[in-house]
C-alpha positions as CSV (number, residue, x, y, z in Angstrom):
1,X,-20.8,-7.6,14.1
2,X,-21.1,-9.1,10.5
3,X,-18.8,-7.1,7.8
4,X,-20.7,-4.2,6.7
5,X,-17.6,-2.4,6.5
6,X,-15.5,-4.8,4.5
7,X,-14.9,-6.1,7.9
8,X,-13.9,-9.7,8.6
9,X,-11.6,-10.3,11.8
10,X,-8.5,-12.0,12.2
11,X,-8.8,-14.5,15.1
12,X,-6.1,-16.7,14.7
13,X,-3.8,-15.2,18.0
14,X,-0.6,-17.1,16.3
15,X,-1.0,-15.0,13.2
16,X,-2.1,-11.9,15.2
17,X,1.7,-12.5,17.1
18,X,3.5,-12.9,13.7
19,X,1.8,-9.6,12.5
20,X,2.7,-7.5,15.5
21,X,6.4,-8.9,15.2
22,X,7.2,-7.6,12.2
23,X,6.5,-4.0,13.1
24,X,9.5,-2.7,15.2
25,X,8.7,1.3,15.6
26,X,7.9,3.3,18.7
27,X,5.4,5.4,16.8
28,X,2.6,3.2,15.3
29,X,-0.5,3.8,13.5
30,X,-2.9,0.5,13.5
31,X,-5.4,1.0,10.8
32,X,-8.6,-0.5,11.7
33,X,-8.2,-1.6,15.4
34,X,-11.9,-3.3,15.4
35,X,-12.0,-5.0,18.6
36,X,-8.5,-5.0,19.4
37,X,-7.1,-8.6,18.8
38,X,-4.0,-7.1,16.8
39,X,-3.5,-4.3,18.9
40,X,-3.4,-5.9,22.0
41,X,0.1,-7.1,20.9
42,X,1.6,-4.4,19.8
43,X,0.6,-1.9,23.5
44,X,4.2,-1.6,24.9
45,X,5.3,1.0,27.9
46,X,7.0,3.1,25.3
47,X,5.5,2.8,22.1
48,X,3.3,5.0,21.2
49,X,-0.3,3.9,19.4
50,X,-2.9,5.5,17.1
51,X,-5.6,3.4,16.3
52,X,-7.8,5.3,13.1
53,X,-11.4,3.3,13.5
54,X,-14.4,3.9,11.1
55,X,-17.0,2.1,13.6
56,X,-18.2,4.2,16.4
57,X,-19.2,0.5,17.5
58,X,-15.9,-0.3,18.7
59,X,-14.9,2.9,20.2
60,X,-15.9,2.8,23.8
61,X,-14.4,-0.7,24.2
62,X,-11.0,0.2,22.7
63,X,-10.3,3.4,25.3
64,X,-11.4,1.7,28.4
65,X,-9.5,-1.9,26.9
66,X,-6.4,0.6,26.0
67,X,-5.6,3.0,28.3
68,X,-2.7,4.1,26.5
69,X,-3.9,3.6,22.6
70,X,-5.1,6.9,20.9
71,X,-7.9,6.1,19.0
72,X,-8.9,8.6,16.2
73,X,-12.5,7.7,15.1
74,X,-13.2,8.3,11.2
75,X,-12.3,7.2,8.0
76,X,-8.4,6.3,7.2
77,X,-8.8,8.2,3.5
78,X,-9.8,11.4,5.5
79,X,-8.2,11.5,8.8
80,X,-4.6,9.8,7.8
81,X,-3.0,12.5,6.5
82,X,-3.9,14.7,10.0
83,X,-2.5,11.7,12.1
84,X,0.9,11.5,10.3
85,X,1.6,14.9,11.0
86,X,1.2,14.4,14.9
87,X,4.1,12.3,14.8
88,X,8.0,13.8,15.6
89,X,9.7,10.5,14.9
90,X,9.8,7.7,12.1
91,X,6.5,5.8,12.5
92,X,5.2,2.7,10.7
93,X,2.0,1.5,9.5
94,X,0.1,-2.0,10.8
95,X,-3.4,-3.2,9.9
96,X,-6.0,-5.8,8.7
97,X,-6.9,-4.2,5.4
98,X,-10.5,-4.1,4.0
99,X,-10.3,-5.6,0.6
100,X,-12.0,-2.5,-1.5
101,X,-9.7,0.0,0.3
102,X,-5.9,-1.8,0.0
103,X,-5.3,-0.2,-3.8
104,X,-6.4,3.5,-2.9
105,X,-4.4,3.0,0.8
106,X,-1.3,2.2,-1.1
107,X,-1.3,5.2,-3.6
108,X,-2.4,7.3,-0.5
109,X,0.9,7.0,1.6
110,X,2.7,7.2,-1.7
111,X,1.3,11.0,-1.8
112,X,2.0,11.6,1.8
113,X,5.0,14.4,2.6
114,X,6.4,12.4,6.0
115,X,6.3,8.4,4.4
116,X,6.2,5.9,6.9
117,X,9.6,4.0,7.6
118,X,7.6,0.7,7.1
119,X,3.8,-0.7,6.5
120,X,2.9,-4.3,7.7
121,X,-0.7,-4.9,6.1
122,X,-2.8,-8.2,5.9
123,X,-4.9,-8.1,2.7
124,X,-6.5,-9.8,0.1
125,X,-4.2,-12.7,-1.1
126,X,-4.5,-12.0,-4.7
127,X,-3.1,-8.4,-4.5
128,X,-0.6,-9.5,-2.4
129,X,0.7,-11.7,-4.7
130,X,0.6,-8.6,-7.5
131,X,2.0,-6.4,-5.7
132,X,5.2,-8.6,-4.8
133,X,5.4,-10.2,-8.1
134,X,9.0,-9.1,-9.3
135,X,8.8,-11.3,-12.7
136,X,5.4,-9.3,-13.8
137,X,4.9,-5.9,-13.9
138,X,1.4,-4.1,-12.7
139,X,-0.1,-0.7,-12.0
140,X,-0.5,-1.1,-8.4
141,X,2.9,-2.0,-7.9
142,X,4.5,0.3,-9.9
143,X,2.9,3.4,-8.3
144,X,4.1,1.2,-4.6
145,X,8.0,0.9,-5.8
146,X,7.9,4.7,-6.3
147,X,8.7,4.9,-2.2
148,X,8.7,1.5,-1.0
149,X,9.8,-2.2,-1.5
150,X,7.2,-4.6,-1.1
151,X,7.7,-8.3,0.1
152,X,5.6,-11.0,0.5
153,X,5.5,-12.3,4.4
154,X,2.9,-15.4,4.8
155,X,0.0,-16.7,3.6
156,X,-3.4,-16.5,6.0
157,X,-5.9,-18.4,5.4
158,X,-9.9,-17.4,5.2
159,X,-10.6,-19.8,8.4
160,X,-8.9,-17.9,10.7
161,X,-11.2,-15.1,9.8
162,X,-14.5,-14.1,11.5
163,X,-16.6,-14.0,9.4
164,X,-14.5,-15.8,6.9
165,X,-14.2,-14.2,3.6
166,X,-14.7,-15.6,0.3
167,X,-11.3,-15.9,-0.3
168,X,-7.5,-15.9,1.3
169,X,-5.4,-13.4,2.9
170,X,-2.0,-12.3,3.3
171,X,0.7,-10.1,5.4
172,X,3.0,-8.0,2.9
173,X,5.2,-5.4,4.7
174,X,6.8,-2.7,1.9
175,X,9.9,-1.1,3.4
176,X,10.5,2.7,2.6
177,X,13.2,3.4,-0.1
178,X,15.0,6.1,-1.7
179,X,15.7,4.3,-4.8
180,X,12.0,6.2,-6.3
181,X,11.4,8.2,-9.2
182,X,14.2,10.9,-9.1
183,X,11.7,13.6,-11.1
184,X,8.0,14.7,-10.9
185,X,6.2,12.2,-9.9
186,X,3.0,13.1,-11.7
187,X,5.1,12.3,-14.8
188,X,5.5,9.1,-13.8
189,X,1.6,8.6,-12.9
190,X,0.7,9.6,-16.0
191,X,2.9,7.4,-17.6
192,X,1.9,4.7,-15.7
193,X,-1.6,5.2,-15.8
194,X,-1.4,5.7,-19.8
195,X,0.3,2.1,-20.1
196,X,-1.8,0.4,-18.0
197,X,-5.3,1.5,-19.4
198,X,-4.3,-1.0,-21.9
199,X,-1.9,-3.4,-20.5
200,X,-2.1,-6.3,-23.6
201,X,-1.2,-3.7,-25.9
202,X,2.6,-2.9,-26.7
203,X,4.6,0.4,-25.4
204,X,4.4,1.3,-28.6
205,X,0.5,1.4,-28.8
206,X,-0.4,2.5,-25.4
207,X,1.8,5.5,-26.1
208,X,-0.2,6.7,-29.7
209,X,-3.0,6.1,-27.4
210,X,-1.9,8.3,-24.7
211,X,-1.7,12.3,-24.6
212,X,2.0,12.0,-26.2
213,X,3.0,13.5,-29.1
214,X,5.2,11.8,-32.6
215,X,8.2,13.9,-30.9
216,X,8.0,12.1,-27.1
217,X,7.6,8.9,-29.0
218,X,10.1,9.4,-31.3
219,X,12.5,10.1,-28.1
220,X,12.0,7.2,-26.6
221,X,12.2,4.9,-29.6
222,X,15.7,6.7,-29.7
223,X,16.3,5.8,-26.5
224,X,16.6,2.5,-26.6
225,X,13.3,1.5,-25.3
226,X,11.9,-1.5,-27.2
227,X,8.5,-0.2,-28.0
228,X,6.8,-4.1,-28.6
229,X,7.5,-4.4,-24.9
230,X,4.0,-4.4,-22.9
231,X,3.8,-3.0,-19.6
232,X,3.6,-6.4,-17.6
233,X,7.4,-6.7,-19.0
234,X,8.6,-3.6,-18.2
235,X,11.1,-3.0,-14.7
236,X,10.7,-0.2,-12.5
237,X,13.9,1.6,-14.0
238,X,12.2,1.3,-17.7
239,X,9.8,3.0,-16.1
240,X,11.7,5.3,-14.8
241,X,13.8,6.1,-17.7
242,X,10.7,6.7,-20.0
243,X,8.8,9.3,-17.5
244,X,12.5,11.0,-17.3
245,X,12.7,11.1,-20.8
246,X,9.5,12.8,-21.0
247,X,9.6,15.1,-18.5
248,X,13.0,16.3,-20.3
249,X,12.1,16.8,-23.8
């Protein structure tokens, strides 16, 4: 089957188990079902399944394996947003990530109108540990903590993998929240995205960089905000408090 798709297959069943137990809901949609070896522990009687696959390869053999799994062929970026709004009831999120798509994935349930109530995703070790880092400060998880918390499950390593990938995994499960930016949020993108572009360079510098003006800059130095802060050292509710402070000047 190879990984022409960023595809590299969990076959541990002890860490497929684990997964599966941390996702609770009766509405699930597995992201990548592949050949099944996650979702075959998460079919119950009453839960319901949607399985969004990219490789008509796999089709076939999912319907006939999973009588009762709905499997949505196409690619999660285009078909997501369609399969959410099937769903009456909280639903949550489960699946073995492709590496290349885990940042755009992320920012892509952030922008959905129905969030899910939890996601449980195995991905690239690294970006797990950035996205759960709570000392450290980084774009991906500062556009994450605007509707969920993330937290850092367990560690999988690349030999239970077929084929096994250059380098380790991890399950992280982020937990919706209502503790997110309270105004626009496309205030606090741009904010975020500004700061970032140059993350060794001070608040300060990022901002004369930005699109702000001496007035917004001048607002927040009033604030409080210490502008020699760089954005690794910033919390969510600096955050926060700046993109307010902007979108009210």
């Amino acid at each position: 089957m190879g990984s022409r798709l960023g595809q590299h297959f969990l076959t541990s069943e002890r860490y497929q188990r684990r997964i599966a137990s941390l996702v609770s809901s009766d509405q699930v949609i597995e992201i990548g079902p592949g050949k099944g070896a996650l979702t075959r522990h998460l079919v119950t009687e009453k839960r319901g399944i949607v399985g969004i696959e990219k490789d008509s390869r796999f089709i076939p053999y999912l319907k006939e394996t999973f009588p009762s799994l709905r499997v949505v062929e196409g690619d999660v970026r285009e078909v997501l947003s369609e399969v959410v709004s099937s769903f009456s009831s909280p639903y949550e999120i489960v699946g073995n990530i492709p590496y290349y798509l885990s940042g755009f994935l992320f920012r892509m349930i952030g922008e959905l109108e129905v969030k899910p109530e939890r996601c449980v995703f195995l991905i690239q070790k690294e970006v797990a540990e950035k996205l759960t880092d709570t000392s450290h400060m980084n774009m991906l998880r500062a556009f994450v903590l605007l509707w969920g918390d993330p937290v850092y499950e367990f560690g999988v390593s690349a030999r239970y993998f077929s084929p096994p990938p250059r380098v380790d995994s991890a399950v992280v499960s982020i937990t919706k929240t209502e503790k997110g930016y309270s105004g626009n949020e496309s205030v606090y993108t741009q904010l975020v995205k500004t700061l970032f572009a140059h993350p060794r360079k001070t608040l300060r510098k990022n901002i004369m960089l930005g699109t702000y003006n001496n007035k917004e800059i001048e607002t927040i130095e009033a604030s409080g905000v210490d502008m020699n802060l760089r954005p690794g050292d910033l919390t969510f509710d600096i955050l926060c408090r700046i993109a307010l402070l902007l979108e009210n000047k």
